[in-house]
N, C-alpha and C positions, 0 to 999 in steps of 0.2 A: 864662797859667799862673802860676798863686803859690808857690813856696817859702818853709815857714813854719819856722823854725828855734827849736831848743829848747835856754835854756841848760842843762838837765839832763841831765849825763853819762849815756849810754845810750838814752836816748829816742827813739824812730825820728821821723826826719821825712818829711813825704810831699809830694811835688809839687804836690798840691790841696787847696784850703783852702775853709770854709764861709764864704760872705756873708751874713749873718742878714741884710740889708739886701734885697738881692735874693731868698732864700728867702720873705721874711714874706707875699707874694702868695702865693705856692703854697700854704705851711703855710693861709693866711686859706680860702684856695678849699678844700680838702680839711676843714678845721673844720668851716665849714660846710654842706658835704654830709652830711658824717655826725652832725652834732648837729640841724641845723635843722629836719629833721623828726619823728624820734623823739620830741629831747629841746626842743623850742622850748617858751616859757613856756605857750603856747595848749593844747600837747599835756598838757603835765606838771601843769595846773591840772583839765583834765580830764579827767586819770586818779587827781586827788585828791579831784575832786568825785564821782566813781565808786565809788571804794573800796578796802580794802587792795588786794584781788586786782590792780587795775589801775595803783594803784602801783607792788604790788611787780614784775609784769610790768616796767614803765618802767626799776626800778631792776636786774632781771637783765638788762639787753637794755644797761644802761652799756657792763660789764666785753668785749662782741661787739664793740661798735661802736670801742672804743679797740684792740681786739687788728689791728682792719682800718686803724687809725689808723697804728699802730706800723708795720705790715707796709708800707702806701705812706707814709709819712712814710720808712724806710728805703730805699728804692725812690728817690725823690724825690732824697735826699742820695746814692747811691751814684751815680746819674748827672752827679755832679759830674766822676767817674772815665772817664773816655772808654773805660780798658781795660777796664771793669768790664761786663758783660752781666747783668744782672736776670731770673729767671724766676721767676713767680708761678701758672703755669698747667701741665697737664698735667705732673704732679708723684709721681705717685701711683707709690711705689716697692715693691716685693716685698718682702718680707721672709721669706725660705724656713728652715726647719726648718737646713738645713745653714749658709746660712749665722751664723744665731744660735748655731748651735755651735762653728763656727769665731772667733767675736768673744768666746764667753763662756768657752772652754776652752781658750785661748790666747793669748800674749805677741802684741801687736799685729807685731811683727818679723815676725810666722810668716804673719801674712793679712796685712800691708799691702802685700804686690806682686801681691797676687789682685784678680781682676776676675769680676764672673759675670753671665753673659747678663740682659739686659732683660725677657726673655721668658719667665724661669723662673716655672713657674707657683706657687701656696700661696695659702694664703686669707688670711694675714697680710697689710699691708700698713700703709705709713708714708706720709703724707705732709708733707711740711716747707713750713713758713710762705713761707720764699727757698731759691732756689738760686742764690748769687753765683758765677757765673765772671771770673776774669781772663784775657783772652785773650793777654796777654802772657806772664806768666807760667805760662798754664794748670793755675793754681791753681783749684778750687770749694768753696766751704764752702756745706754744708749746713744750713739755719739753722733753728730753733724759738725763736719769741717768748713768752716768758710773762710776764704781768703783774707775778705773782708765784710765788715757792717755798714762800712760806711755809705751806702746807695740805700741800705734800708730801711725803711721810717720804722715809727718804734709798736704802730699798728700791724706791721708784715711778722715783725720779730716775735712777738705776741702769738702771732697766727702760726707761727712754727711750733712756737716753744707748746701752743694748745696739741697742736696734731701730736706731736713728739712725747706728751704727756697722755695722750688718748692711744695712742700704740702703744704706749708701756705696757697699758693692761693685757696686753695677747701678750708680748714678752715670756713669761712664763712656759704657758703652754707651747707655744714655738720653741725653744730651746730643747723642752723634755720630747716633742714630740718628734722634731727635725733635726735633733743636733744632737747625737747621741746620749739622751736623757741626762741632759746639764739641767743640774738643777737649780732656778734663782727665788730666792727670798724673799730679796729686796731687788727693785729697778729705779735706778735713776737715769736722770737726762743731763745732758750738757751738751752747747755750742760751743766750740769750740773755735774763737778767734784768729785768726795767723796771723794779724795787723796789730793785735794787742792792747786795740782799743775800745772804747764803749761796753766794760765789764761790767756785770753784774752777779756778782758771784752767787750768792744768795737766792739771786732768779734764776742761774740757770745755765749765761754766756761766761763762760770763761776766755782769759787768755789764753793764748797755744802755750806760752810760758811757764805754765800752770801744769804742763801734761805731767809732772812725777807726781803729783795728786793721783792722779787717775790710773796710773799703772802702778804708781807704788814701787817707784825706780827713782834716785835721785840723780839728777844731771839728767832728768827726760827731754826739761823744757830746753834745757841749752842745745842740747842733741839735738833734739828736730828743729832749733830756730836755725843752728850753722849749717844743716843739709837744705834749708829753704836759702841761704845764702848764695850757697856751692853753685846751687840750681842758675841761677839768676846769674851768677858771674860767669857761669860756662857760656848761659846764653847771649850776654853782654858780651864777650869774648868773642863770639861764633859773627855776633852782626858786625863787629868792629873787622873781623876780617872779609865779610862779604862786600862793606858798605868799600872797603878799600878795594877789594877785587872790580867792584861794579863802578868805581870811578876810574881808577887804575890811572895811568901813564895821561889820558887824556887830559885830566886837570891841571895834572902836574907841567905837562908841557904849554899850556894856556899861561898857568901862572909864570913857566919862563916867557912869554911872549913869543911863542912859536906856535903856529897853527899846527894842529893836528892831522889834516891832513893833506897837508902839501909836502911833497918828496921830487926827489929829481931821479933820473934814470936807474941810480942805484941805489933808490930804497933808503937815500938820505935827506932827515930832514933838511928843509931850505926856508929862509925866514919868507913871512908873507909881509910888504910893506905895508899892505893895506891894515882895515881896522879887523878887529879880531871878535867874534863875537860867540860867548861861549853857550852851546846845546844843552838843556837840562835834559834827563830821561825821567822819565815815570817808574698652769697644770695641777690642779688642785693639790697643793702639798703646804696643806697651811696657813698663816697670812702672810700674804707677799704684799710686801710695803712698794709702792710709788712715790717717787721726787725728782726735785731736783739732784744736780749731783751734791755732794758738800765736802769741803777739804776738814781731811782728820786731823785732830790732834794729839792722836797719839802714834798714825801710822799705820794701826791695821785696817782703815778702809770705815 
């Protein structure tokens, strides 16, 4: 166990620290699952020789595959945490008429010691990216990743943070009931930014930079910002060899001023005089507190 100590007054420290050394297998193994088939150069060249349509398919299926990135890229690093329990599965939380009324018409003081059955039924329903427990603390945040905020006005963001605050109250009973009797106290909520802008710590958004708050790991946020990097360079990498593959020899000999395809008996180019003209292609255990999340100051959550 490593205690990493911080000279800045107020800073919480945390028992466990990130090894970038020891991570960089894991981060390599998870890159490449999710880029190597989509976005490999073989694919990305021929979805350019295809056409927009299959470009731009390639290029909407990025923004999916990085959100599954982030989601075990955080996962990955919070198991540094031995108190920490990770759930990514069977997640899928209510969101009932009442209690959205209770989160939107009232001081969080008045519902944060309410709990409400797992089982309540409504056709709304929220599901969050993570649900971090510490079993020491029995603390859980409930977590939503976004790439970015920036497309969303500040009424959508609201309308998340409400739902997200109205499904805390099953929290509870969902862990004790589905998750092998994990028991939580408290729940908090946080968005979680990857663009690292438009925070409001207090409400609720956090940066991704922020993630050794939430795991209680230091070097979280640097960890998961350099595997969001890694991601983006393999694929930057991948199109830079496709885009060359799918132009190839053809440009290259235009730009000598040699037609592409004029040749003489033996398969050798031959200059064309003329002009040259180039082709483009296409649980009732007490009072369980609800919030926001909040960064500690001393560390333990």
């Amino acid at each position: 166990m490593t205690t990493v100590l911080s000279g800045a007054p107020g800073v919480p420290t945390y028992p466990y620290a990130v090894d970038l050394d020891a991570l960089q297998p894991r981060f390599e193994v998870l890159i490449d699952e999710l880029s190597s088939q989509p976005f490999s150069a073989s694919a990305l060249s021929k979805a350019l020789a295809a056409g927009v349509s299959d470009a731009a398919a390639i290029l909407r299926a990025i923004p999916i595959q990085e959100g599954r990135l982030l989601e075990r890229g955080i996962g990955i690093i919070a198991d540094l945490n031995p108190d920490l329990v990770v759930l990514t599965q069977n997640l899928r939380l209510p969101v009932t008429k009442t209690a959205l009324e209770l989160v939107e018409k009232n001081d969080p003081k008045h519902f944060r010691s309410l709990t409400l059955d797992a089982d309540t039924g409504g056709r709304k329903t929220y599901t969050p990216d993570l649900i971090i427990v510490n079993r020491k603390t029995k603390l859980a945040h409930v977590i939503d990743v976004k790439r970015s905020l920036g497309s969303y006005e500040v009424s959508r963001i609201n309308e998340l943070k409400s739902r997200m605050l109205a499904a805390a109250l099953v929290v509870p009973d969902l862990l004790y009931r589905d998750h092998h009797r994990l028991v939580a106290e408290e729940v908090r909520v946080v968005i979680l930014n990857a663009e690292n802008q438009r925070s409001d710590i207090a409400g609720g958004v956090w940066p991704l930079s922020d993630l050794h708050h939430l795991v209680e790991v230091c070097g979280a946020g640097k960890a998961i910002g350099m595997l969001r990097e890694r991601f983006h360079a393999r694929i930057d990498e991948n199109w830079k060899l496709a885009r060359n593959a799918f132009a190839g020899p053809t440009e290259e000999r235009v730009r000598r001023g040699v037609s592409a395809d004029i040749t003489d008996a033996n398969g050798n180019e031959v200059s064309d005089t003329g002009s040259i003209t180039e082709v483009h292609q296409p649980a009732g255990r007490g009072h369980i507190r609800v919030g926001f999340a909040r960064i500690s100051r001393t560390g333990t959550g």
